[in-house]
C-alpha positions in Angstrom: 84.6 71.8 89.8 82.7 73.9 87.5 80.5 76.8 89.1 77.1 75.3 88.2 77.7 72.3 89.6 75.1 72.3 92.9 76.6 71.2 96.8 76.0 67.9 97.7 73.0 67.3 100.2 73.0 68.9 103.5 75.2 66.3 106.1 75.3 65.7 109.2 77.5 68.5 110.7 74.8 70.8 109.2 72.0 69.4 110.4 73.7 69.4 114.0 74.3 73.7 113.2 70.1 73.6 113.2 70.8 75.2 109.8 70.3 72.0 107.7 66.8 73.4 106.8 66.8 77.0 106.5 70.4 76.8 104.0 67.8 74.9 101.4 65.1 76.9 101.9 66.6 80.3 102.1 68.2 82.2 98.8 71.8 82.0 99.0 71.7 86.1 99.0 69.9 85.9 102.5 73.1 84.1 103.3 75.3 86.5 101.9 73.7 89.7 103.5 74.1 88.4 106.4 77.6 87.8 106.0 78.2 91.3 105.0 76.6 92.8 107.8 79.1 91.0 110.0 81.9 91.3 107.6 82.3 95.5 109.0 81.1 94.2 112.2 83.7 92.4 113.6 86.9 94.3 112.2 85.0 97.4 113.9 85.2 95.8 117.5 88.2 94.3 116.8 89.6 97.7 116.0 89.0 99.1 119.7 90.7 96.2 121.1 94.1 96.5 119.6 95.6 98.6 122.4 95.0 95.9 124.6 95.9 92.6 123.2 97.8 94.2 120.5 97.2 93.3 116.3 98.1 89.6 116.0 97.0 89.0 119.4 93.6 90.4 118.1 93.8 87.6 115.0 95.5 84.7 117.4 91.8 85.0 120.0 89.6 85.1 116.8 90.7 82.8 114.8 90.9 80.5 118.3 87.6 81.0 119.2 86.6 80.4 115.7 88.1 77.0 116.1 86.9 75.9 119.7 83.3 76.5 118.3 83.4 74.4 115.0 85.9 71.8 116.8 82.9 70.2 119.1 80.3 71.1 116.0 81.9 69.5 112.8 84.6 67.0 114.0 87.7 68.1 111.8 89.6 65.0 112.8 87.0 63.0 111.1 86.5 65.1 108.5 90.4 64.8 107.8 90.0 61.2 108.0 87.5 60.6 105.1 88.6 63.3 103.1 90.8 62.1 100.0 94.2 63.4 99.4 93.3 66.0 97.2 90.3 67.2 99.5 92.8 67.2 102.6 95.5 69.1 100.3 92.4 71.9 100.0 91.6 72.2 103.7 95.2 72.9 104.1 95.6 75.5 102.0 92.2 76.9 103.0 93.1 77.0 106.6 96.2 78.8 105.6 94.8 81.2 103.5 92.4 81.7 106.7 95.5 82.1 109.3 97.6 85.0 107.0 94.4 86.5 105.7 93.4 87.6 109.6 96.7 88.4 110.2 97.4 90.8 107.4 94.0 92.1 107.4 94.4 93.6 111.1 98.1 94.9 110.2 96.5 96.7 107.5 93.7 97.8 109.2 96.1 99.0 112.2 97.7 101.2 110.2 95.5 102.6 107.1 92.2 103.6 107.1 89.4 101.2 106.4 88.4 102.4 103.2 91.5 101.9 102.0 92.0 98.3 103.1 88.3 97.5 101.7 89.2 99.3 98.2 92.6 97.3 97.9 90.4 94.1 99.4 87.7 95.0 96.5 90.5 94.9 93.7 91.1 90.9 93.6 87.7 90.3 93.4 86.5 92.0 90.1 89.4 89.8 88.7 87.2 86.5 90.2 84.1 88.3 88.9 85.5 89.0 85.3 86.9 85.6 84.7 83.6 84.3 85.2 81.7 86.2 83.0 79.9 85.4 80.3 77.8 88.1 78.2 77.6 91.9 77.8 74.6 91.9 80.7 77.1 90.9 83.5 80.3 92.6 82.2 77.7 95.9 82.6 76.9 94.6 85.5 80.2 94.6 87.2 81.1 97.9 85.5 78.2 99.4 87.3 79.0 97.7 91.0 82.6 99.1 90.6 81.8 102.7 89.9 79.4 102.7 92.5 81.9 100.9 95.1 84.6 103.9 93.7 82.2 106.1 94.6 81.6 104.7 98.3 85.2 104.4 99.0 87.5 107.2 99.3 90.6 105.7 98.2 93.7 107.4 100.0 97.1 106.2 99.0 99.8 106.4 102.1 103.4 106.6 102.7 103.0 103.6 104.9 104.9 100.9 102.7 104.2 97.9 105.4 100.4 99.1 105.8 100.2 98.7 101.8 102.0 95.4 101.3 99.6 94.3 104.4 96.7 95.4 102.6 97.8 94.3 99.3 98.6 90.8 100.9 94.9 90.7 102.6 93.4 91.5 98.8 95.2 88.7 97.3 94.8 86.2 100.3 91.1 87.9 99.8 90.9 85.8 96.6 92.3 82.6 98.0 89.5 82.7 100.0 87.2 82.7 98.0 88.5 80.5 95.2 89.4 78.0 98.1 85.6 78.6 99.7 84.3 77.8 96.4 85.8 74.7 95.9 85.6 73.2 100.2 81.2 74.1 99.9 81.4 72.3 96.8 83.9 69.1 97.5 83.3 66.4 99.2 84.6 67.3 102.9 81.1 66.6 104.6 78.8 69.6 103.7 81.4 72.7 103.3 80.3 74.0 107.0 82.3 70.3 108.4 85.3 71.7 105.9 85.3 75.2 106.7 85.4 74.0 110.4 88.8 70.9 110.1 90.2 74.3 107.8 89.8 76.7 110.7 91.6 74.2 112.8 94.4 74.5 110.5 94.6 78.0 110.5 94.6 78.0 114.7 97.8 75.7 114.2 99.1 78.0 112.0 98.6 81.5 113.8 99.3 79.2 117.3 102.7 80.2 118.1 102.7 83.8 116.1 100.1 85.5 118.1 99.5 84.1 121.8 101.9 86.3 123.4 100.5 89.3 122.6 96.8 87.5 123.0 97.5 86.8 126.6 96.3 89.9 128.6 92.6 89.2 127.4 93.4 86.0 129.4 94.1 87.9 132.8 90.8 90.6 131.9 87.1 88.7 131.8 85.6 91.4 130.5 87.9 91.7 127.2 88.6 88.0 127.0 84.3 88.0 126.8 84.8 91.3 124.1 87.6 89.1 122.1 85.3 85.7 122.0 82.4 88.0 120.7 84.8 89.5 117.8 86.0 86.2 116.7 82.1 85.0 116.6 81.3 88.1 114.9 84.1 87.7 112.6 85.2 84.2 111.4 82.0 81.8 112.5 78.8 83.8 111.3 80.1 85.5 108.5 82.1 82.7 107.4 79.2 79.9 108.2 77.1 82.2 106.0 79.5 82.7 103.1 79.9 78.2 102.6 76.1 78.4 102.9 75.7 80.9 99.9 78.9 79.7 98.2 77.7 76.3 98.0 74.4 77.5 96.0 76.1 80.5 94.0 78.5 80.3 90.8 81.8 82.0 92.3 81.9 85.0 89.5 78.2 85.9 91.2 79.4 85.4 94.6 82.5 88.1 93.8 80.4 90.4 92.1 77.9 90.3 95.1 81.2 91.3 97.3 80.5 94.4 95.6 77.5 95.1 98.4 80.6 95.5 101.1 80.9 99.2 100.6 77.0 99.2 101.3 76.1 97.6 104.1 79.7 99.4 106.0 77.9 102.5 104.9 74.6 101.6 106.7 76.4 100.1 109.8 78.5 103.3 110.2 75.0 105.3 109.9 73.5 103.2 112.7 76.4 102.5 114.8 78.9 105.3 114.7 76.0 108.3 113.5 78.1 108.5 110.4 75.4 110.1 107.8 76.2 109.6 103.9 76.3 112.0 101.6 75.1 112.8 98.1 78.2 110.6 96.7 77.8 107.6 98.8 74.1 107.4 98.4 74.5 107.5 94.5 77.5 105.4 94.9 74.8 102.6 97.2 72.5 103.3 94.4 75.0 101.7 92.0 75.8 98.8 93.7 72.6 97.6 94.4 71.7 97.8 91.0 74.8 96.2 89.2 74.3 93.4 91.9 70.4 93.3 90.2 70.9 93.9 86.6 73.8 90.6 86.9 72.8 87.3 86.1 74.8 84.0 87.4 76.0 81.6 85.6 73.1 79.3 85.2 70.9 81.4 83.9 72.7 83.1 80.9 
């Protein structure tokens, strides 16, 4: 469908999330902050569980918790049952992208720092941006977020060759997601919240029997079953919730470019969680961001 083309009317599955009202009357960006917050959020708990449940375990209990939440809120079966062929063909390949995304995210993020995985992650989606734009305004735009982003991000190649291809697999899958987003907010598989919801049951089918056995000590341990559950909210149901809402009201070139705001808000959760205070380079580099994500224009309005 083309970019402009606005998301049906709010359905039923929405309306049961208590978010049929607020996604029509709040900006699409509101949406999108707070999926960024969340974005760093998640990975960063998930991060401190590894040694427990181990990498794919981590991915197996979040994308399962992600799934027992929408399963009872948006009714996959039923969405799969009035989708079309085409439309059920999309929530496959959605849910996959979901299941191998997680995965290759957490490999990556296992064994290469963060800033690396976010600057390989960032790569794809100035591709998604670019092929979207159309005048000189936005192009400067996007040249602006990027230096900034370079800035924020201290790229560090490794020796790790599995690390890289994980992180290079994440940025690609990265894409998928949201070329595949674009098109579940905007088709006709209930309101793109009942889509995302039938796709994240595909992508617990698909991660089903490639993490549980390393997810099952969180099983036997309350207390990091309770942490895992809250990474997997944290992770795949806000942020992703959030992201249908503003993709369903955004052209997808804007939505990538406003990806570029990643580095930003990591910077300001490491600041309040972790005491990590930016320097010179990363407040220029913020500085940048926010205003290439300002200067741009969508679609609709050039």
């Amino acid at each position: 469908m083309d970019d402009q083309t606005q998301a049906p009317p709010a359905g039923p599955a929405l309306a049961g999330l208590a978010l049929g009202r607020l996604a029509t009357k709040l900006p699409p960006h509101v949406w999108f902050g707070i999926s960024a917050i969340f974005h760093y959020l998640g990975p960063a708990f998930a991060v401190l569980l590894f040694q427990h449940v181990g990498v794919l375990g981590m991915a197996w209990l979040r994308i399962a918790t992600a799934a027992l939440i929408f399963t009872p809120l948006t009714s996959p079966w039923q969405t799969f049952a009035r989708a079309d062929r085409p439309t059920r063909l999309l929530l496959l390949a959605f849910g996959a992208c979901l299941a191998v995304m997680n995965c290759s995210f957490y490999l990556a993020l296992d064994r290469l720092p963060i800033s690396l995985v976010a600057a390989i992650e960032f790569v794809g989606t100035i591709g998604v941006a670019l092929i979207g734009l159309r005048s000189l305004r936005n192009l400067a735009a996007l040249a602006v977020a990027v230096i900034g982003t370079l800035l924020l991000i201290d790229v560090k190649w490794s020796d790790d060759p599995f690390g890289l291809f994980s992180a290079f697999l994440n940025g690609a899958l990265f894409v998928g997601y949201i070329v595949l987003g674009h098109r579940v907010a905007r088709s006709g598989a209930g309101d793109g919240i009942a889509g995302l919801g039938a796709a994240m049951v595909v992508a617990f089918l698909v991660v089903l029997p490639i993490g549980f056995t390393d997810a099952l000590p969180a099983f036997f341990s309350p207390l990091l079953l309770l942490a895992a559950i809250g990474v997997g909210i944290c992770s795949s149901v806000i942020p992703y919730i959030c992201d249908q809402l503003a993709m369903s009201r955004l052209p997808r070139a804007s939505f990538a470019l406003m990806l570029s705001l990643l580095p930003v808000t990591a910077t300001l959760i490491g600041v309040i969680v972790l005491h990590q205070i930016p320097g010179l380079t990363d407040c220029l580099g913020i500085a940048l961001v926010v205003a290439g994500v300002a200067f741009h224009k969508p679609a609709s309005a050039n």
